[in-house]
C-alpha positions as CSV (number, residue, x, y, z in Angstrom):
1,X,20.9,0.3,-8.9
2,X,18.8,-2.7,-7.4
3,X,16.0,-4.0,-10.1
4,X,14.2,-5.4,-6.7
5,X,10.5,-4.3,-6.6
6,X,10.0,-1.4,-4.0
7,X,7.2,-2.8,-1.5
8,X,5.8,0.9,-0.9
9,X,4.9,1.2,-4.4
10,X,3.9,-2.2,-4.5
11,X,1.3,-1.2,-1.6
12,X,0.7,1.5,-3.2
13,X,-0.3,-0.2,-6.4
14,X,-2.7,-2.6,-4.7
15,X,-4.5,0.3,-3.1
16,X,-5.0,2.0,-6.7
17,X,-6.1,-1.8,-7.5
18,X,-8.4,-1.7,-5.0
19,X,-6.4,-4.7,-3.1
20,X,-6.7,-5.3,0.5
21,X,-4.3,-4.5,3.1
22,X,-5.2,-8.3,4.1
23,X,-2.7,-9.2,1.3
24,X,0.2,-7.9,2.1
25,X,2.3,-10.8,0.6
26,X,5.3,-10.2,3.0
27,X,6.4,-11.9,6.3
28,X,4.5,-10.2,9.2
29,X,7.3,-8.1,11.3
30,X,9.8,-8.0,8.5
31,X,10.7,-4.5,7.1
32,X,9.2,-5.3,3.6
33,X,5.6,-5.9,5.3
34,X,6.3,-2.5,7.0
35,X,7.1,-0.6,3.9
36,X,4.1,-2.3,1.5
37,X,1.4,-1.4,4.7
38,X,2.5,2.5,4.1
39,X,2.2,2.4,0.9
40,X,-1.1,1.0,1.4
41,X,-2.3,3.0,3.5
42,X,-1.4,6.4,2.2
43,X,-2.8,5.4,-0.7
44,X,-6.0,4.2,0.9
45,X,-6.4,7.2,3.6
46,X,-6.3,9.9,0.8
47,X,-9.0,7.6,-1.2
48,X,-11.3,7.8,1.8
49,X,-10.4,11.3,2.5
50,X,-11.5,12.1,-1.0
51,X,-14.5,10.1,-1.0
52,X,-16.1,11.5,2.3
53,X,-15.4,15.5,0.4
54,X,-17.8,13.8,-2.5
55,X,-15.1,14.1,-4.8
């Protein structure tokens, strides 16, 4: 079992924190960069969608 941080839940994680997508800490292109920006961003997307219900 690899003890290697997952970068989806790592982008997930900033999102909760309120982190930018800016700061994606991984090399533009590489699979890692991929993975954190979807974490990011479902995390992000279901905050707006929440926010523009009033919720």
């Amino acid at each position: 079992m690899s003890t290697d941080p997952d970068p989806f839940e790592q982008g997930q994680r900033a999102a909760r924190e309120n982190i930018p997508a800016e700061a994606n800490p991984y090399q533009d292109g590489s699979e890692q960069h991929a993975l954190w920006a979807s974490g990011h961003e479902r995390i992000a997307t279901a905050r707006e969608a929440s926010e523009s219900e009033g919720t």
